[in-house]
Structures are given as structure tokens and as C-alpha cells.
C-alpha positions in Angstrom: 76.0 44.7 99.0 74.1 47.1 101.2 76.9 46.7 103.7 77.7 50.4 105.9 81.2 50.2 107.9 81.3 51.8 111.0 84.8 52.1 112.7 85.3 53.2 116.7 88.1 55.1 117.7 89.0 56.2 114.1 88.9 60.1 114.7 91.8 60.1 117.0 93.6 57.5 114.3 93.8 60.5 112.2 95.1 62.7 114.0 97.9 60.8 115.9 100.9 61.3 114.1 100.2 64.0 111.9 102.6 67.0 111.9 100.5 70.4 112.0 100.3 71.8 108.5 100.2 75.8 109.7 100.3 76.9 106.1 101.0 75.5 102.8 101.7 77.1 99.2 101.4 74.5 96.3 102.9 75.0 92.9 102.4 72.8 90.1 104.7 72.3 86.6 102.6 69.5 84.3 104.5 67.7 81.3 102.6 66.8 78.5 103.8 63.0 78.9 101.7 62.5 82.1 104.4 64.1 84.7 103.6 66.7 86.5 106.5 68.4 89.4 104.6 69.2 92.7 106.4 72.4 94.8 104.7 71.8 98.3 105.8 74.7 100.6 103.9 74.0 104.6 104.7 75.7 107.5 105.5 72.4 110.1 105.3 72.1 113.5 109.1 70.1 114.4 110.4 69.1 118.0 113.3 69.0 119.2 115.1 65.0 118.9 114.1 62.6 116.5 110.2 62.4 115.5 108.0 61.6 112.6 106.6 64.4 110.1 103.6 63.0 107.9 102.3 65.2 105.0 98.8 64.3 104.1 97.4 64.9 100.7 100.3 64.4 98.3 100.0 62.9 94.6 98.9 58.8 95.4 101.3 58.2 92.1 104.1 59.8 93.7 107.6 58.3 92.8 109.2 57.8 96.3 112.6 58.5 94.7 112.3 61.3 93.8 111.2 62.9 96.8 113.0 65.7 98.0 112.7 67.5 101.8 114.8 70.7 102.6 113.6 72.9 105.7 116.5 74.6 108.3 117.3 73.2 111.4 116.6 69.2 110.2 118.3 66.2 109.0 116.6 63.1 107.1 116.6 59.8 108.4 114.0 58.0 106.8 111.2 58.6 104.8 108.2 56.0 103.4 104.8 56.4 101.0 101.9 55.0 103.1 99.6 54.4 99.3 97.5 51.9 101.2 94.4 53.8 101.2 91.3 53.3 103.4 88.8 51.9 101.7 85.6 49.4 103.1 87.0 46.8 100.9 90.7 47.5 102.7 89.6 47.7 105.5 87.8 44.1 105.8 90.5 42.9 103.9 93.3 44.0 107.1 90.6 42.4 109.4 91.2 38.8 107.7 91.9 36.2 110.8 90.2 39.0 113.2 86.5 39.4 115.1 84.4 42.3 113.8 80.9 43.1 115.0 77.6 42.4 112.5 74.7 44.3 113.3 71.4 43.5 111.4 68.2 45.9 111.6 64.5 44.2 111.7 62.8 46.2 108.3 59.1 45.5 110.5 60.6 46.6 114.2 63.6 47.9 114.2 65.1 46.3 116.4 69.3 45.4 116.2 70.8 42.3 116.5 74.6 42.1 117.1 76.6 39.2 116.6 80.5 38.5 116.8 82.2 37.6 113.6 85.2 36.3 112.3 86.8 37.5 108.7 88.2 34.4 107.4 88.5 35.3 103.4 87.2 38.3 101.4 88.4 36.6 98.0 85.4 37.7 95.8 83.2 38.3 98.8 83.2 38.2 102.7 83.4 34.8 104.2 82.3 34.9 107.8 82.3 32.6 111.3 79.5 33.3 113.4 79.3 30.9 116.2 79.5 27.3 114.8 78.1 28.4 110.9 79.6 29.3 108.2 78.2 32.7 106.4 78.5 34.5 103.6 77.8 38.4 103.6 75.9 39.3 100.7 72.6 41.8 100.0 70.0 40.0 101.0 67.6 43.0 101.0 68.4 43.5 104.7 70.6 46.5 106.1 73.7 45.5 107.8 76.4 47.8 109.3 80.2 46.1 110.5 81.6 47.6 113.1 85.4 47.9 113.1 87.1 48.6 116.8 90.0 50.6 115.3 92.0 51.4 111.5 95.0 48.9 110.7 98.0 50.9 111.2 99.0 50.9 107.6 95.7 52.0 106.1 96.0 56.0 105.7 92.5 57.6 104.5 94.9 60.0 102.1 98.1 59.4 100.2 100.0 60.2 103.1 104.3 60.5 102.8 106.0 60.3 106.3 109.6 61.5 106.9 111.8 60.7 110.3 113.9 63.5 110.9 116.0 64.7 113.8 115.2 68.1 114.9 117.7 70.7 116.0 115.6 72.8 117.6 111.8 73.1 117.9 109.5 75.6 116.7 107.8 76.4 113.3 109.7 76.4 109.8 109.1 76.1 106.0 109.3 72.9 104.6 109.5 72.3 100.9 108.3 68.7 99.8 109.2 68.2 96.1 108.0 65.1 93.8 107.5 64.1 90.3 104.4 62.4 90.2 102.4 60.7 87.2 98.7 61.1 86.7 98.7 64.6 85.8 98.6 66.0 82.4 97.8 68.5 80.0 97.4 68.9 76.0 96.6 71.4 73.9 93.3 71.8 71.5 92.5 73.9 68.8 89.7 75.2 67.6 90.0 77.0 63.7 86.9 78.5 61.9 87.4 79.4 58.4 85.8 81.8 56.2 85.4 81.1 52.8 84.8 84.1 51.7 88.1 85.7 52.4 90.6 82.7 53.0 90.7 83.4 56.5 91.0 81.4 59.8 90.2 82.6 63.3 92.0 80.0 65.7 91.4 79.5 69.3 94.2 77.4 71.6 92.5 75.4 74.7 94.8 74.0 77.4 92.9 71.0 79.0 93.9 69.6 82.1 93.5 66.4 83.4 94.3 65.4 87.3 93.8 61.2 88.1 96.4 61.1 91.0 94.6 60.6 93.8 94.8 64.0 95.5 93.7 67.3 94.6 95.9 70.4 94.0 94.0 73.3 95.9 94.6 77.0 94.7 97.8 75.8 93.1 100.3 78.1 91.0 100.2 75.8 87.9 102.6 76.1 85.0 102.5 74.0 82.0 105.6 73.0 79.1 105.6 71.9 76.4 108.2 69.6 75.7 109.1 66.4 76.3 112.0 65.8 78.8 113.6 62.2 78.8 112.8 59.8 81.4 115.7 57.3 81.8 112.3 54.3 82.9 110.1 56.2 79.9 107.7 53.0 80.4 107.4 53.0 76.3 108.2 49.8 74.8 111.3 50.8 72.8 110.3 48.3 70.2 106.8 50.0 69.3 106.8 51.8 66.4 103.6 53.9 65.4 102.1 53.7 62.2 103.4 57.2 59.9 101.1 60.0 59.7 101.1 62.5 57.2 103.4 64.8 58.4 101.9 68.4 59.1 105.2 70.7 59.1 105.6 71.8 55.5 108.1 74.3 56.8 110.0 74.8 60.0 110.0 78.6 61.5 112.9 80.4 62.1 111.2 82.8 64.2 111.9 84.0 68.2 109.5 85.1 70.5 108.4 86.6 74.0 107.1 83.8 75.5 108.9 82.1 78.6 111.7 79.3 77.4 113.2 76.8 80.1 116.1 75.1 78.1 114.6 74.1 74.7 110.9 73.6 76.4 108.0 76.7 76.6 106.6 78.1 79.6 102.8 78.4 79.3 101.8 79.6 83.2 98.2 79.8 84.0 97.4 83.9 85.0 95.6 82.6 88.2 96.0 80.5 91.0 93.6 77.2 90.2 92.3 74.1 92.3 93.3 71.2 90.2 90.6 68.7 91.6 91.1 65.0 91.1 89.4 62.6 88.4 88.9 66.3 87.0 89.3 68.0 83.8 89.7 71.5 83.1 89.8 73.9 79.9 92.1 77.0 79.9 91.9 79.3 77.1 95.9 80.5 75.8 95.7 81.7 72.1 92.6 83.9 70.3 93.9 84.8 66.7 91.2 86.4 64.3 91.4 86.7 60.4 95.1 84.9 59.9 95.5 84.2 55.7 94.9 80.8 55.3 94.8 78.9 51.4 92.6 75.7 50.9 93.7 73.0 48.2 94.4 69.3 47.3 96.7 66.7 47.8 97.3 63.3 46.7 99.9 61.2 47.2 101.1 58.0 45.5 102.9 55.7 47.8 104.8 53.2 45.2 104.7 53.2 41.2 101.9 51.0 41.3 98.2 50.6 39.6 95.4 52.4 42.1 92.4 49.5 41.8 90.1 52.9 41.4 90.2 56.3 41.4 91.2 58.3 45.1 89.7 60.9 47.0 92.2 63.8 47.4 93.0 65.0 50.8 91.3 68.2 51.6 94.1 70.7 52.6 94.8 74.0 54.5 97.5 75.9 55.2 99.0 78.6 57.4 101.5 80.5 59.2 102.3 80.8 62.4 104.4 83.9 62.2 104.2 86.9 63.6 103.4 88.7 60.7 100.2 88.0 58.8 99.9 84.0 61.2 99.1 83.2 64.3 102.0 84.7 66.3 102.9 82.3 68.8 104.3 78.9 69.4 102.2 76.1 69.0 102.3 72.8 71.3 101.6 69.6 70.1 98.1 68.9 70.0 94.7 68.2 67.8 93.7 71.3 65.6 89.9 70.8 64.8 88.5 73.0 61.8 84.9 74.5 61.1 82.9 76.1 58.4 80.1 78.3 58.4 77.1 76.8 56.7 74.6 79.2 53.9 72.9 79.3 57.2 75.7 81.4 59.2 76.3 77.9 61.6 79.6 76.8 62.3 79.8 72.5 61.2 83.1 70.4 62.0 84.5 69.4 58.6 87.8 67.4 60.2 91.1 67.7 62.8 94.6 67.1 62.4 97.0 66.3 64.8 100.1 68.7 64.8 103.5 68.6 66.4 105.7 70.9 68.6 105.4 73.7 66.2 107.7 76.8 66.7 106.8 80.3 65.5 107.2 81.2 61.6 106.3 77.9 60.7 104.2 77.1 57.3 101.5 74.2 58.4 99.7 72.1 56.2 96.7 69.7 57.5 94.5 67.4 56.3 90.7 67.8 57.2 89.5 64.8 55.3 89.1 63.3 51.7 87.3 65.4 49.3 84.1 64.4 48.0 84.7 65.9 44.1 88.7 65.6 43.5 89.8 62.1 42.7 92.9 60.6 41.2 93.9 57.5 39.8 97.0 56.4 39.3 97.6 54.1 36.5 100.8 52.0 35.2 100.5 52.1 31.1 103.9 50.1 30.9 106.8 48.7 33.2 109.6 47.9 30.8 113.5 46.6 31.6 115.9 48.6 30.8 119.0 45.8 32.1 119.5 43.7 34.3 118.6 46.0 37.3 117.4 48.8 36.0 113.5 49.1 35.4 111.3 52.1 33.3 108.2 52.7 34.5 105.2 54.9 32.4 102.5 56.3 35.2 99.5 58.0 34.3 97.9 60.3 36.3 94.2 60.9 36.1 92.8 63.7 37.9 88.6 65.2 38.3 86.9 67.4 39.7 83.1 67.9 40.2 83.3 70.9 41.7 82.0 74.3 39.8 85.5 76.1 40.1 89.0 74.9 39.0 90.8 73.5 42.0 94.8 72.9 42.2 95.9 69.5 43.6 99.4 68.5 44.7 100.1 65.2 42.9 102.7 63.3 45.0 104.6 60.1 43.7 106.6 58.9 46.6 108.8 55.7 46.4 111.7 57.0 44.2 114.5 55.3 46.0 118.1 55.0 45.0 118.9 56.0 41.8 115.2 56.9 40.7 115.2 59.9 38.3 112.3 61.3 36.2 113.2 60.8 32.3 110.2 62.2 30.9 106.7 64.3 32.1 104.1 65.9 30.5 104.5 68.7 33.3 107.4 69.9 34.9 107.9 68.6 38.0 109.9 69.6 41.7 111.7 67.3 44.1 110.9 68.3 47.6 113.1 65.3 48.4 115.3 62.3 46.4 112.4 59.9 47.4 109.5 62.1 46.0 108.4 64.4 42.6 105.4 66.5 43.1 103.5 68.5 40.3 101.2 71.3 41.2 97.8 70.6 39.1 95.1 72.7 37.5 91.9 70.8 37.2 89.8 72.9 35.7 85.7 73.2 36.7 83.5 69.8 36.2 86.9 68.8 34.1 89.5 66.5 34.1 93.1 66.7 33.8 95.8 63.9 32.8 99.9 64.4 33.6 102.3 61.6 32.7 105.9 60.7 34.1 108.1 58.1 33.1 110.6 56.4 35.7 113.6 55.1 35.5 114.5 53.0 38.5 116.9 50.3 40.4 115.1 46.6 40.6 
């Protein structure tokens, strides 16, 4: 609809009312669970008695309750969120049951015709009474303006909070407005080139920002955690379960370091002031490591004692410290780590990502970039036979090759010994990372195969 909105008188609408912001100093703490802590420091303008302060341009997500006010010399009476936001669709939706003004231009003369309206329903379109006739306003290739005589009172044109206060005295203080607010968020990225050559990673850490609350955040002291405080009304469905990923931590570090803690979360401040602009995302670089030792293998895991219908890829692994000593020295936050490769050609190609969890320093990480094209396994049941009336052996075969022109080492798995499992016999000595689990550590030699065997005994 080629439709423009014109309204009279609305200049001094935004104005009346509006408390005179003299200075302001923003500060912004972002959660990684889309909750972000705004710090709004303004100089105000108060009287002396009871009055209304409105401060303009705070989050249009804010959570009224947890809105907090503190200046000297004032007391609280009331505050409310005006999120009703000035739109051309709002604002012909207030004037429902009201006159408004059409004017229509002549494409060959330019000449204006005005007529009176009434709104009587903007359900899906604009339903007008002109005269004795019914009309509907739609594009009919002509231009149209409406002409409004003033704003509703409860339309603001920006996520406005207004506070009634009693003033003790008048003159200019320092307010601080505080707020949790959704829509703002941030998450780490990672960026891992490795060399080949010499087992080596370089990794680079990327903090990207993402601001869709309404307002925008200009030259704000910005600090970021990582962490994940509790929210008593989460919004999660309690019930939801996601599916298991392979789990990335193959050991837990031990290790302390400098950077900032609050409680059991880390600090991860931005060196500079930034404008966080809304429907806006932004990349901030906070780790640069170069030539950490990193190994490259196989894994494969069997999930229950069971007969693979064919042969598996392997997972392509890597792994690597994050110590401070010979890793990547820091503490990581949750986020998707995204590896590369150089080609013969000297070009860096994406060969898979992995997502990673709260990871502290001195930790051992192990991710999976893919399946590999030349290491398969298949996993083969040669004989289930009962034992009593409970009890159950199980013969597994594992069959393992590799295409590739160098020997590789692959992880075999076999997950799903519950209960009482136990290994009673094995062609190759195996290690229980856990009672539900054996794993074997597997040569295959180059453009070879390689067979290990394992009987189990088991409950049902």
C-alpha cells in the first residue's frame, strides 16, 4: 500500500513529558542464554514535588520487574513500560472509531483532494467511511497520504520506561536505571587451521554479538560471561531433552588463570567502548594462539553388541590442550570450533566444526571433524550364546581398513556394557574408560586391514 502517514502536532508529543537526559554512561554485561544486564547512568533534570521521569531508549524486551532506580534526593512511586511502539500500522489501529483526513494526488495535475474519513476496522486492511460509502484503502497505483491530528497517548516512538517519583529538592542528579533484558547475546566461534606437516594448530577465538531488543546501546562499556546463571522462569520446557552428542571433554583441566572470575562465571570485557546497534551483529576477536601440538586420529564407537548392516566410517579426530604450557592458554567458552586445512595449493578449505562446552584451562579436547573417507569398521556378532538363565555370552568381531597410504591408529569403542558386563576374552588388551565402555587402541596398517575380537559376558 503506497499509503504515507502524516501526523500534526506530533513534535511537541515528543517532547512533553520527557525528563532532560543531560548525560548518560551505558554499561552492558551479556549472558550467553540471551540476557544481557543494562547499567544506564543519565544525569536528570528532577523538580521539586511529585512528577514523572521518562527514560527514552531502553531495551523494548525489558523485564519490568526487574527494574531498578536509585538517584539521591528521590523516592519511587510508580513506575510503567510504555512498549506500544509507534508504528503506521499502530497508529491507524488507535484511530479505530475516529475521523482521519485522506488526501489523494491527481498523477496528470496534481491537484489534492481531501476527504474526511472514518477508521472502522483495520483487521487485515483499512476499512473506511467516507460520506455515505463504504471504502477500502488499498494501492491502487494512486499516492495517498493520511493525515493524523495528533499521537494516541500510549504510542511512544521508542521503548520508553516512565517512573513517578517525589522529588526532595530540585536540581540535576545521577540516576542509575538497571534492567535485565532479553534479546541480547553473545557466543563464541573458533577458527583452527592445522598444519599437517608438523601436527600443529593455530586457533583463533571470535566473540559475535548479536543485539534484537529494540534499542541500540551507543558507546557502551560492554562485558561478556561466560556462564550460565539460573533463571527461576528459564522459559525451557523442563521436559525437553536433547539428543546426546559426542562428548568433546576427554579430560577436565585442573589449571588457574589470570583472566577476570565473577563467582564460578569468566569475565571477557571488550578493550573499547562499542555501539551495540540493533538487529545488529558484531565480531570481536579474544584469543590468537599459533603452532599449539595438536594429534589427528580415529574413532569409532559401537553403541550396543549388535551386527553393523555394513561397514562404518570412522570419525575423523583431533585433539589438544588448552593449558598453558605447550595449548592454547586460556579458558575456552562454549561455542562452535571450525577446523581448516591447507590444500597442495597453500589454500585454507573447511574440513568440519564441533561444538564444545565451557571448557576450563589444562583441559585435553577431542572433536570430531567428520567421518573419514578411508577408515571403516564393521562390527560383527559371530555368536550370542546363553550362559543361564540371565546371563548371555556374546563373540564380536571387529573389522577394521584403511585406504590410506600410512598406518593410522583408530579408537575402537564398544559402549553398552551395563550391569555386570565384563570382557572374558580379546585378541587385544583392552582399557575401561568407564563400567559401561572397553576401548582398544588399533594399528591399521597402510592399504591393510586389521581384525580384534572380544567376547562378552552379560546380564539378559
Amino acid at each position: 500500500m503506497r499509503v504515507r502517514l502524516l501526523c500534526i502536532g506530533c513534535s511537541a508529543w515528543l517532547l512533553a513529558g520527557s525528563a532532560l537526559a543531560l548525560d548518560r554512561t551505558l554499561s552492558v554485561t551479556i549472558y550467553a542464554d540471551d540476557l544481557a544486564l543494562v547499567q544506564d547512568l543519565r544525569d536528570i533534570d528532577v523538580k521539586e514535588g511529585r512528577q514523572r521521569i521518562e527514560f527514552q531508549d531502553v531495551s523494548a524486551q525489558i523485564r519490568p520487574e526487574t527494574v531498578s532506580l536509585s538517584a539521591p534526593g528521590i523516592s519511587i512511586i510508580e513506575q510503567n513500560f510504555d512498549f506500544d511502539l509507534l508504528t503506521p500500522a499502530k497508529l491507524m489501529e488507535k484511530a479505530v472509531g475516529q475521523e482521519i483526513t485522506i488526501v489523494r494526488v491527481n498523477p496528470a495535475t496534481g491537484a489534492e483532494t481531501r476527504e474526511q474519513a472514518q477508521v472502522l476496522a483495520t483487521n487485515g486492511g483499512v476499512v473506511l467511511k467516507i460520506g455515505q460509502r463504504i471504502e477500502v484503502l488499498r494501492d491502487d497505483g494512486l499516492p495517498v497520504r493520511v493525515i493524523f491530528s495528533k499521537v494516541p497517548d500510549n504510542l511512544r516512538a521508542r521503548p520508553t520506561l516512565s517512573v513517578s517519583i517525589n522529588g526532595a529538592h530540585s536540581g540535576t542528579r545521577r540516576a542509575t536505571l538497571s534492567y535485565l533484558t532479553p534479546g541480547l547475546g553473545w557466543k563464541a566461534d573458533y577458527v583452527a587451521l592445522y598444519n599437517e606437516s608438523d601436527s600443529k594448530i593455530d586457533v583463533q577465538g571470535w566473540v559475535t554479538l548479536t543485539n534484537s531488543s529494540g534499542t541500540t546501546y551507543d558507546n557502551a562499556q560492554t562485558l561478556l560471561v561466560a556462564g550460565s546463571p539460573a533463571q527461576a522462569d528459564g522459559g525451557m520446557n523442563n521436559n525437553y531433552r536433547p539428543a546426546p552428542r559426542r562428548p568433546t571433554l576427554q579430560a577436565p583441566g585442573t589449571e588457574s588463570g589470570s583472566r577476570e572470575r565473577l563467582g564460578d562465571y569468566y569475565l571477557y570485557p571488550l578493550a573499547e567502548r562499542t555501539t551495540i546497534a540493533n538487529l545488529q551483529t558484531k565480531q570481536v576477536s579474544f584469543l590468537d594462539v599459533h603452532g599449539v601440538p595438536a594429534e589427528h586420529g580415529y574413532e569409532f564407537r559401537n553403541r550396543w553388541l549388535g551386527t553393523g548392516e555394513t561397514p562404518v566410517s570412522a570419525k575423523s579426530i583431533y585433539s589438544f590442550s588448552t593449558s598453558a604450557h605447550a595449548g592454547l592458554g586460556d579458558q575456552l567458552p562454549a561455542g562452535i570450533l571450525r577446523f581448516y586445512m591447507r590444500d597442495k595449493r597453500g589454500d585454507p578449505q573447511f574440513i568440519g566444526e564441533s561444538r564444545i562446552d565451557h571448557t576450563p584451562m589444562g583441559s585435553t579436547l577431542s572433536l570430531a571433524t567428520g567421518d573419514a573417507f578411508d577408515v571403516k569398521v564393521h562390527a560383527v556378532v559371530d555368536k550370542r550364546t546363553r550362559i543361564s538363565t540371565f546371563d548371555w555370552q556374546t563373540d564380536m568381531r571387529y573389522e577394521l581398513t584403511n585406504a590410506l597410504p600410512h598406518s593410522v591408529v583408530v579408537k575402537l569403542r564398544q559402549e553398552g556394557l551395563w550391569g555386570d558386563a565384563s570382557v572374558k576374552a580379546e585378541s587385544q588388551k583392552s582399557s575401561r574408560s568407564s563400567a559401561e565402555a572397553a576401548e582398544w587402541a588399533v594399528t591399521v596398517p597402510a592399504n591393510g586391514k586389521a581384525t580384534v575380537t572380544a567376547s562378552f559376558e552379560t546380564r539378559y
